[in-house]
C-alpha positions as CSV (number, residue, x, y, z in Angstrom):
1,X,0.0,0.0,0.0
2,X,3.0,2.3,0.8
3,X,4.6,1.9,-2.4
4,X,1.2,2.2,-4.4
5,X,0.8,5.5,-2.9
6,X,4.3,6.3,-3.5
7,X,4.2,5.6,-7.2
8,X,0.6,7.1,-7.5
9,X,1.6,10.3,-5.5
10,X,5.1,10.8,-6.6
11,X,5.6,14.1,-8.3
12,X,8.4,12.3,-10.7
13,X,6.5,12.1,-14.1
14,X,9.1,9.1,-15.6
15,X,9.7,6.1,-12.7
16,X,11.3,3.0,-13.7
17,X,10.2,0.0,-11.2
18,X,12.4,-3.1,-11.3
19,X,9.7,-6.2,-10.4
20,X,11.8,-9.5,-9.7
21,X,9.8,-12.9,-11.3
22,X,6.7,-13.1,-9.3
23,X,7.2,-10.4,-7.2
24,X,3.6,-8.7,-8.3
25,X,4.0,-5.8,-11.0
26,X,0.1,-6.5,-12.8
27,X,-0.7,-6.6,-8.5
28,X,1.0,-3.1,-8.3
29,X,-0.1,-1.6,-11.3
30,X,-4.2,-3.0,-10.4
31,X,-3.8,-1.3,-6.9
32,X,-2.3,2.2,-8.9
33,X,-5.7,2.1,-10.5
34,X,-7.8,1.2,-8.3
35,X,-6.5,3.8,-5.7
36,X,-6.3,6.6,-8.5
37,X,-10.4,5.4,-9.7
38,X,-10.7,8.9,-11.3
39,X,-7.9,9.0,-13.9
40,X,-7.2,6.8,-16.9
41,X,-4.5,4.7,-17.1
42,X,-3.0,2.8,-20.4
43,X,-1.4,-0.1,-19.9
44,X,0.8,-1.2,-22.9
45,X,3.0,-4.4,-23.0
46,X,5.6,-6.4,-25.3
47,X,3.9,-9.6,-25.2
48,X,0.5,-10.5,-26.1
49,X,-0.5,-13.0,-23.4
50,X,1.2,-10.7,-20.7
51,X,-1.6,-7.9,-22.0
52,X,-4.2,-10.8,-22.1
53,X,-3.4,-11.8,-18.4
54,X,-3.3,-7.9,-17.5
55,X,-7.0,-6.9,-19.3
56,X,-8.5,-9.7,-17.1
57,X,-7.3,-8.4,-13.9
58,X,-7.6,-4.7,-14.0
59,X,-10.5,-2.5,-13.3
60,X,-12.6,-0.3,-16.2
61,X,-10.6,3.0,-15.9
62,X,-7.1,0.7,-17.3
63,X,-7.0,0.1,-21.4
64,X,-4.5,-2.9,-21.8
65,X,-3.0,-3.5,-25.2
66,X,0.3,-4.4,-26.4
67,X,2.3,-2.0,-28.9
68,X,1.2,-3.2,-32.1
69,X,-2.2,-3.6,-31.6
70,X,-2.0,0.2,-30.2
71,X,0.2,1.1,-33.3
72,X,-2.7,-0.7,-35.5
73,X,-5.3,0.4,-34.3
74,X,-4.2,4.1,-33.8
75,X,-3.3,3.5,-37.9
76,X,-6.3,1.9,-38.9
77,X,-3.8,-0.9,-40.7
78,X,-6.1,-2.9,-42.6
79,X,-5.6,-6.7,-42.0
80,X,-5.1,-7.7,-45.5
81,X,-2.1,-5.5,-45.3
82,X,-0.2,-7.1,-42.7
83,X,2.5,-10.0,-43.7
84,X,4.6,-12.2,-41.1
85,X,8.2,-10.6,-42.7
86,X,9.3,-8.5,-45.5
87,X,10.9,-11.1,-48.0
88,X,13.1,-9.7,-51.1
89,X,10.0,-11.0,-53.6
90,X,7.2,-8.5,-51.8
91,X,9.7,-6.1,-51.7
92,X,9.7,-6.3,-54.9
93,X,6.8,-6.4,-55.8
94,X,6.1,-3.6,-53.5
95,X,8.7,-1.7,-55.6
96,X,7.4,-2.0,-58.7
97,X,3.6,-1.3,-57.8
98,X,4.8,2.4,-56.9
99,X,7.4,2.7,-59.8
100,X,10.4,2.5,-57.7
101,X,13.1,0.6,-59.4
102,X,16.0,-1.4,-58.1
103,X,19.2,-2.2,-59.6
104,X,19.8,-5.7,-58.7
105,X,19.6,-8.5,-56.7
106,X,22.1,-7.2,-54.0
107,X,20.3,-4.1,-53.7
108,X,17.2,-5.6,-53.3
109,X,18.7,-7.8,-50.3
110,X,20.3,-4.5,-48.8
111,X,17.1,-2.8,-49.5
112,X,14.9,-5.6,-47.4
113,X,18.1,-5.5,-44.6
114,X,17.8,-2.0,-43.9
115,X,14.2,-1.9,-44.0
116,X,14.0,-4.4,-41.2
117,X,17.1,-2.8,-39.2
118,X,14.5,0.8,-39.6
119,X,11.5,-0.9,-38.1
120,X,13.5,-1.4,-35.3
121,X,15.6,0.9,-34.6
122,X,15.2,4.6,-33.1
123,X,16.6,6.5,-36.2
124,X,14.0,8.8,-38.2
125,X,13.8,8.7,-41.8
126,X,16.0,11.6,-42.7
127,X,18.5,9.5,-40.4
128,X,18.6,6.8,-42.6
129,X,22.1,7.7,-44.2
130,X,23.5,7.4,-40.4
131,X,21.6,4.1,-39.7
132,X,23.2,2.5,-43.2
133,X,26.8,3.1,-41.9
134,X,25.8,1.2,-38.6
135,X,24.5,-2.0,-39.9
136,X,27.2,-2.1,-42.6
137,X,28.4,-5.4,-41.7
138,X,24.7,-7.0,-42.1
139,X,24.7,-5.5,-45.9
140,X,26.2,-7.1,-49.2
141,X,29.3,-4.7,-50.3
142,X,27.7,-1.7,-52.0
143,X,29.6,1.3,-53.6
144,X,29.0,4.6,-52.9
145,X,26.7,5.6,-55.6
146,X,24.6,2.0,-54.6
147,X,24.6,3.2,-51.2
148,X,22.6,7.0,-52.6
149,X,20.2,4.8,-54.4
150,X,19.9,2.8,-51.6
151,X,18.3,5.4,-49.6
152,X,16.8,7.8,-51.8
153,X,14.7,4.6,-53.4
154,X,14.1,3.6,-49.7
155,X,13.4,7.6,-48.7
156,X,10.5,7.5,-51.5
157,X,8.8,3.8,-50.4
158,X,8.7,4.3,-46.7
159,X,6.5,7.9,-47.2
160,X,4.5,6.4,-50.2
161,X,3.2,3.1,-47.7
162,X,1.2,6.1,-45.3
163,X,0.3,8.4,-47.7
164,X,-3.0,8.9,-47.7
165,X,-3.0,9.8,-51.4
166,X,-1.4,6.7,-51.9
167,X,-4.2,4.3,-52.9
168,X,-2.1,0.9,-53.3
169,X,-2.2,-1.1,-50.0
170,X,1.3,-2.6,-50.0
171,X,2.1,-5.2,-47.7
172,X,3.7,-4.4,-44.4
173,X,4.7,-5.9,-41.3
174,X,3.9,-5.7,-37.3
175,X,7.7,-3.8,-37.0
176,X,6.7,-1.3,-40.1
177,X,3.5,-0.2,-39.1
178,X,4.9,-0.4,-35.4
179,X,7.6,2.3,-36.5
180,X,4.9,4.5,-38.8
181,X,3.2,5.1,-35.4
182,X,6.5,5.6,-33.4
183,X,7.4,8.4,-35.9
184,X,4.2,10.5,-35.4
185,X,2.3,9.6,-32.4
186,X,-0.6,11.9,-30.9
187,X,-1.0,12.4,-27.3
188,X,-2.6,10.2,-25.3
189,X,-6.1,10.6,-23.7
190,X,-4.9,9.3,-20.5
191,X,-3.5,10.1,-16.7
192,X,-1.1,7.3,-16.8
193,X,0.8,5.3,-19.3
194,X,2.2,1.8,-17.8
195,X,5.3,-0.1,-20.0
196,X,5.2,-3.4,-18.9
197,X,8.2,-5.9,-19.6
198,X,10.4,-2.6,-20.5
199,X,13.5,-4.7,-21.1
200,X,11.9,-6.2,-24.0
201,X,11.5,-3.1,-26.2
202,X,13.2,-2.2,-29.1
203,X,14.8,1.2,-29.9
204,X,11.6,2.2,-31.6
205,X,9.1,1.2,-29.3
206,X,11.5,3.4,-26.8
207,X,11.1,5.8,-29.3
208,X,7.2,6.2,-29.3
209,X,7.4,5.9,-24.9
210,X,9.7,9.1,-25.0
211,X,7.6,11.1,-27.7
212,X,4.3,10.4,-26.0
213,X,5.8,11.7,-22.5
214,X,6.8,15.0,-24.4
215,X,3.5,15.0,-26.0
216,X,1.4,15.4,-22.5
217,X,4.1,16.5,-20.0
218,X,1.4,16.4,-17.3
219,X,1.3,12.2,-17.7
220,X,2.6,10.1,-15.8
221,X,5.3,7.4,-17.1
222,X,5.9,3.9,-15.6
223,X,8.1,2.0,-17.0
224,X,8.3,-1.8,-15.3
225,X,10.4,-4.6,-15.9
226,X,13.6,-6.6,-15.1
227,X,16.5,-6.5,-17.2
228,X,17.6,-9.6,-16.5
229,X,14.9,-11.0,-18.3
230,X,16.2,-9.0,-21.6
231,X,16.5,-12.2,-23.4
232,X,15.3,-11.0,-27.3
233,X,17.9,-9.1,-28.1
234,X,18.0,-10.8,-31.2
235,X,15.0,-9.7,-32.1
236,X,16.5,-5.9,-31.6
237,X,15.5,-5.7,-27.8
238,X,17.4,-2.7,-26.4
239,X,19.7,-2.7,-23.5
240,X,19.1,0.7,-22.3
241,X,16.4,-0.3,-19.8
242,X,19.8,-2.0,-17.5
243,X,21.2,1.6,-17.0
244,X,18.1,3.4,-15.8
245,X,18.0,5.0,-12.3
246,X,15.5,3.0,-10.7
247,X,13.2,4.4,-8.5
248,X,11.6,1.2,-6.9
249,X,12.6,-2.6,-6.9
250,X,10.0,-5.3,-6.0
251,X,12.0,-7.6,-5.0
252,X,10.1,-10.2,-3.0
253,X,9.0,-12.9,-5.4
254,X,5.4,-14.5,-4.6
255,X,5.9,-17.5,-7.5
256,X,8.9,-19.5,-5.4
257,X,10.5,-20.2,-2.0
258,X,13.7,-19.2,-0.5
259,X,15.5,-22.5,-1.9
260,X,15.0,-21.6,-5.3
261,X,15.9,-17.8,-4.5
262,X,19.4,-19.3,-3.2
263,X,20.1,-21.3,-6.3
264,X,19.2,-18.2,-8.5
265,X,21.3,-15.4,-6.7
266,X,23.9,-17.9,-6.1
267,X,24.0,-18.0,-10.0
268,X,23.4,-14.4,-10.8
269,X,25.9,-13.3,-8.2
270,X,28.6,-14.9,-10.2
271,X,27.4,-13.4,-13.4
272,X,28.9,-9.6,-11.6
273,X,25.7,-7.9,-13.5
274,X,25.0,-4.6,-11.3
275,X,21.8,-4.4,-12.5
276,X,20.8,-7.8,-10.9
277,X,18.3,-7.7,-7.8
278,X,18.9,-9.9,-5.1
279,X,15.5,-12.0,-4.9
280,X,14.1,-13.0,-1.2
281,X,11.2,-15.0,-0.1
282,X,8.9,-15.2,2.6
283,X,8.0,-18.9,1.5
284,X,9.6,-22.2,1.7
285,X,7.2,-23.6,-1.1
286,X,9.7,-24.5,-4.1
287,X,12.1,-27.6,-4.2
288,X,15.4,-27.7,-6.0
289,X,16.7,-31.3,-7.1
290,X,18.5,-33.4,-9.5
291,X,18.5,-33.7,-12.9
292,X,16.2,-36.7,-13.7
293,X,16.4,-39.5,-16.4
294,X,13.9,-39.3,-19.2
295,X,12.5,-42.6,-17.5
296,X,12.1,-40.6,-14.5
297,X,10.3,-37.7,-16.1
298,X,7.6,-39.9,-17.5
299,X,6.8,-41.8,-14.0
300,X,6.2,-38.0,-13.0
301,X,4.1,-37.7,-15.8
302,X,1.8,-40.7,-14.7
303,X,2.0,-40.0,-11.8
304,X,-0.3,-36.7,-12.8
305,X,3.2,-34.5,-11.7
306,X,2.4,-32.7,-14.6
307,X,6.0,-31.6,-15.4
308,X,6.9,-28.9,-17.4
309,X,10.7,-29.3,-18.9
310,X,11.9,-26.1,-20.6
311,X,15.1,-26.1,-23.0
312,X,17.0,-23.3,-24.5
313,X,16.7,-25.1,-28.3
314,X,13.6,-26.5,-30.2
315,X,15.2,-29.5,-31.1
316,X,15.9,-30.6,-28.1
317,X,12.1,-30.9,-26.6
318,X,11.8,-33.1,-29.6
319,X,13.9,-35.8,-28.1
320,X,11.3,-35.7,-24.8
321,X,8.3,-35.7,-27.3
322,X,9.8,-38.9,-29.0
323,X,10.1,-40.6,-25.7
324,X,6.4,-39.2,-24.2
325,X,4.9,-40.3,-27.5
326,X,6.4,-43.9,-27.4
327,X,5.1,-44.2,-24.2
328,X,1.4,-43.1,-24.8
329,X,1.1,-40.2,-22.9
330,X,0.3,-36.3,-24.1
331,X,2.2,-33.8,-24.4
332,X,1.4,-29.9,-25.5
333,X,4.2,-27.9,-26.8
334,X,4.1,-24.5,-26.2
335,X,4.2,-22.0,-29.1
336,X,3.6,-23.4,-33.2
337,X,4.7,-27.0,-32.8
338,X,2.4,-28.1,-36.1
339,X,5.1,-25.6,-37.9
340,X,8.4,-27.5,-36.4
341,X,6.7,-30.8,-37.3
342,X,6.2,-29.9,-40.8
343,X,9.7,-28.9,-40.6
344,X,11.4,-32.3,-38.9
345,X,9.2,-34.5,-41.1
346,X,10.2,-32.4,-44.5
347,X,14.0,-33.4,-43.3
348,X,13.3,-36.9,-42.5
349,X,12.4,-36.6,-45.9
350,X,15.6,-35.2,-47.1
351,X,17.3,-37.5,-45.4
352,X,15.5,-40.8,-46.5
353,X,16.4,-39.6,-49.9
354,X,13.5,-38.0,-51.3
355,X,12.6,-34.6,-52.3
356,X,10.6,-32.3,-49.8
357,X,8.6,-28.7,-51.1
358,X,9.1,-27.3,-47.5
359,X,10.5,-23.9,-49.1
360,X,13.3,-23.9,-46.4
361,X,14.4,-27.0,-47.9
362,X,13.5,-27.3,-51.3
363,X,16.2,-27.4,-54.2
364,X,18.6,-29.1,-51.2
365,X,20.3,-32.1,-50.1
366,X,20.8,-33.6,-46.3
367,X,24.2,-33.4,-46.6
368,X,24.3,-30.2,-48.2
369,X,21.6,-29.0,-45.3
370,X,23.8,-30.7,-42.4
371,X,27.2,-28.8,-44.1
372,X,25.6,-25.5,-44.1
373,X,25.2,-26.2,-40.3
374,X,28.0,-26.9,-39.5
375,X,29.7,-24.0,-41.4
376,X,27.5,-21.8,-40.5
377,X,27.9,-23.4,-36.2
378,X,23.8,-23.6,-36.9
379,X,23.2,-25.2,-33.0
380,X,19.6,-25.3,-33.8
381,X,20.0,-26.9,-37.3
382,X,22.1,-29.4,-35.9
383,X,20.4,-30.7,-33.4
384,X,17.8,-30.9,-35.8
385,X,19.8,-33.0,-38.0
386,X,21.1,-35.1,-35.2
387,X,17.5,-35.6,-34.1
388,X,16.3,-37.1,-37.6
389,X,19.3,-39.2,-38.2
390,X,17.8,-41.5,-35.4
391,X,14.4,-42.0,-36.9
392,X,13.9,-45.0,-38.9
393,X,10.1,-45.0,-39.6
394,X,7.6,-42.3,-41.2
395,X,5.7,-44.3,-38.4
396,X,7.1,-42.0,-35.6
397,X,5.5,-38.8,-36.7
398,X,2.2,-40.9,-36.8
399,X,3.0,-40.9,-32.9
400,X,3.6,-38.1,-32.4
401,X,0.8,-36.0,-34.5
402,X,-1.6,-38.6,-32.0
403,X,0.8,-37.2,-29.2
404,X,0.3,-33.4,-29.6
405,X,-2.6,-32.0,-27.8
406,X,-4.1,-28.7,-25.9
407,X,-2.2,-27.5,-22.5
408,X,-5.3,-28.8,-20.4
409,X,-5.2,-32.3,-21.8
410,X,-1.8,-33.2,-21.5
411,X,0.5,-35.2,-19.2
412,X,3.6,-33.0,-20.2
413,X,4.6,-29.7,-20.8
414,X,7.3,-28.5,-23.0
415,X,8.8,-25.2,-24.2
416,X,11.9,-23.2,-24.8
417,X,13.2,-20.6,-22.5
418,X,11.7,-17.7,-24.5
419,X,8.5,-19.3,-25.3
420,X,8.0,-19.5,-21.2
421,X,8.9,-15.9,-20.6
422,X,6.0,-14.3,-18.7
423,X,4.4,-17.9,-17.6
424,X,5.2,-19.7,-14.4
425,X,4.5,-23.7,-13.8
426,X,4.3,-25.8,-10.9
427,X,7.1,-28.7,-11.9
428,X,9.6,-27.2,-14.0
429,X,12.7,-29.5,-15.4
430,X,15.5,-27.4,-17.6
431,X,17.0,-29.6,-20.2
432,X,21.1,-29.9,-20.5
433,X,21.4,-27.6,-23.4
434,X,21.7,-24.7,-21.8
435,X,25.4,-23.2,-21.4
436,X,27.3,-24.9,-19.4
437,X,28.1,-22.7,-16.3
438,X,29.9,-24.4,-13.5
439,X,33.0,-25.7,-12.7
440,X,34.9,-28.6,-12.2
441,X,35.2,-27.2,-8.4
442,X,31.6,-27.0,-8.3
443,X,30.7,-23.4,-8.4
444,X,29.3,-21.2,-10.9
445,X,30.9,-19.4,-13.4
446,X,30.7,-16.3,-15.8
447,X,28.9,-16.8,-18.8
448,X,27.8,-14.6,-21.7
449,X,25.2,-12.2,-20.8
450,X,22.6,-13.4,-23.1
451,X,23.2,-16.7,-21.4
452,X,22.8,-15.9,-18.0
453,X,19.8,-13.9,-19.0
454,X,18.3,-17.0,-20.2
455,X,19.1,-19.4,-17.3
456,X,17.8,-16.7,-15.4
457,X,14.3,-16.8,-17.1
458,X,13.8,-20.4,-17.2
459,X,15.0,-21.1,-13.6
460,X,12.3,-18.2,-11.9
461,X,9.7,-20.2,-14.1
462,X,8.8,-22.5,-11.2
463,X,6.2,-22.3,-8.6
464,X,6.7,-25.8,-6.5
465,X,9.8,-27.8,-7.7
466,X,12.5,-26.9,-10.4
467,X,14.5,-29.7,-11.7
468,X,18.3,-29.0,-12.7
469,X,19.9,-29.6,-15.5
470,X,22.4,-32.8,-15.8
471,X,25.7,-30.7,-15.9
472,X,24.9,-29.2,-12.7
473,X,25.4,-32.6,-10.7
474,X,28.6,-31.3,-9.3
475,X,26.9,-27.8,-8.1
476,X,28.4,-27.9,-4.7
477,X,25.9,-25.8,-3.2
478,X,24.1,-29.1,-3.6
479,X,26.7,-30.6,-1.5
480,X,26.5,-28.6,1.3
481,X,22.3,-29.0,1.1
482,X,21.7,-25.3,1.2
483,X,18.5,-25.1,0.3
């Protein structure tokens, strides 16, 4: 109650809230509104079911939505419009149906490169020139006078898409109609804008947070999140959120118990991150134990445990739903499994020796498809390769299709680390392909950030009992039984 009135009261008009996993920011954010009942607060969000789990909790003066619904609605974007990515073909396309013209095939890649790098990024159009010279390295080698054409050509589509004299309807994505709103936003008709999962946003959605603030100087900003849970910054997810001043740190976790909160600032601590919150707990709910066998993890399954085992690769929860679907049970994959089926079965294909139209394989060989891998150090690809060198049968998709099912129906749960961000399960298992990060001695060591990041997030998804992975037998805080 303290801190709501804090926040609510607080004559800052930007504060930036650190909330630990758990620890209660849709709880903090409910009590804002419902102690300020007279003023309007948005609520806007990276992820769509964290704005879904938000909208069902708060009270009628909070609008919940997450950035690109805002954008598309605020932009009327009709849904025919909208496409999953910008590919070089409906650039082209796009190109020719306002009588733009490119000169070749390179600069039609370059031109699709730096249109996705723009929808990203916090650089305005008449920036562009500036933006070019930073993502240099992700462009084919262009000359001078290609680099001119370059942007003058990409100058001339980006104002054509919004024109409103512009009749065609060309094909955009989430990120580009996302950026059209960040680069001329109105003010806001409410009291308060929230950011939820701040550390998520990229430069552009930053962009659009800072404009609106200067565009009603009497709102309120407040931005929450928890920058060790920045773990898409492949996906252009900006840093900038880990050196904010933060006002206030929740930092009492409601999901786990203090064993768990050990294990996790044990680990974080030897990461040296100084952004990192130390995570307590009033509750002694959540057990930490040993990584167990596939045969083990099924006898949980029977025994209606309903585990939930969380990997850092999709190729790896394969393996798991090989074994659950030999051994009749159900298991719901989390995220577009149909899609990484198609996928798997299209390289069995491939690898039995017949031709495959999946169009990320067509006009390929096995070989050539595991070489590329290996050149390229594809992790993902690999695995994926390694796991349909094993099958002998088209028999064992069969068993696996019959295997898939809803979350409700099934015995066990599996997802990657980012596909679990913003969910929390009872029995959580991490598989052994995340990086390894402790020592022959037995303690934790430093690991990329991204990695720590993402051991961090699957770890704090567990309510009851977290599982750890099989390279952690020789942790020797398990030795001394400290939690």
């Amino acid at each position: 109650m303290i801190l709501t009135k804090d926040v609510l009261y607080s004559e800052l008009k930007i504060i930036n809230i650190i909330g630990v996993p758990g620890a209660g920011k849709t709880t903090l954010v409910k009590k804002i509104s419902e102690m300020g009942s007279d003023l309007n607060l948005l609520y806007l969000s990276f992820g769509r079911e964290n704005t879904k789990n938000a909208s069902s909790r708060m009270p009628s003066n909070v609008t919940c939505s997450s950035f690109h619904a805002y954008a598309k609605k605020a932009l009327s974007v009709d849904n025919n419009r909208i496409i999953k990515e910008l590919t070089m073909k409906v650039a082209s396309k796009s190109l020719k149906e306002l009588d733009l013209s490119i000169s070749s095939m390179k600069m039609l890649e370059a031109f699709v490169t730096l249109t996705n790098n723009y929808c990203i990024s916090g650089f305005q159009l008449k920036q562009v020139g500036t933006l070019l010279k930073k993502i240099t390295k992700k462009l084919p080698p262009l000359s001078n006078g290609e680099k001119n054409e370059l942007i003058i050509t990409f100058g001339q589509y980006w104002q054509s898409l919004w024109s409103p004299s512009n009749r065609v309807q060309l094909n955009v994505t989430h990120d580009m109609y996302l950026k059209a709103y960040s680069e001329a936003p109105y003010a806001l008709p409410h009291d308060i804008l929230v950011v939820d999962e701040y550390q998520d946003l990229n430069d552009a959605m930053i962009s659009l947070i800072d404009k609106l603030s200067i565009l009603k100087p009497s709102m309120k900003t407040i931005k929450l999140g928890d920058p060790c849970q920045q773990i898409y910054h492949f996906k252009g997810a900006s840093s900038s959120f880990s050196t904010s001043k933060f006002h206030y740190r929740l930092d009492e976790s409601h999901r786990f118990g203090r064993g768990l909160c050990n294990v996790i600032n044990s680990f974080m601590d030897s990461q040296q991150l100084n952004y990192y919150t130390k995570i307590r707990s009033r509750s002694n709910a959540t057990k930490v134990e040993q990584h167990k066998s596939v045969g083990e993890i099924i006898e949980l399954a029977k025994m209606k445990k309903y585990p939930t085992i969380i990997a850092r690769n999709n190729s790896t929860l394969w393996y798991m739903v090989k074994n659950i679907a030999l051994s009749g049970l159900k298991c719901h994959l989390v995220g577009n499994n149909q899609k990484e089926l198609y996928f798997l079965r299209a390289l069995f294909e491939l690898k039995s020796g017949r031709k495959t139209n999946h169009p990320a394989l067509r006009g390929t060989t096995f070989s050539a498809y595991v070489n590329n891998a290996k050149l390229n150090k594809n992790t993902s690809a690999l695995l994926a390769s390694k796991f349909v060198s094993k099958i002998e049968g088209d028999d064992l998709f069969s068993k696996i299709e019959a295997s898939l099912t809803e979350a409700k129906n099934a015995d066990v749960n599996l997802t990657t680390a980012h596909q679990a961000k913003g969910l929390e399960f009872n029995h959580v298992i991490m598989a052994n392909d995340f990086s390894e990060c402790v020592s022959d001695s037995g303690e934790f060591v430093k690991i990329s950030t991204e990695d720590a990041h993402l051991i961090y997030t699957a770890m704090s998804r567990a309510r009851l009992s977290l599982t750890l992975p099989k390279s952690w037998v020789g942790l020797s805080h398990n030795k001394k039984s400290r939690y």
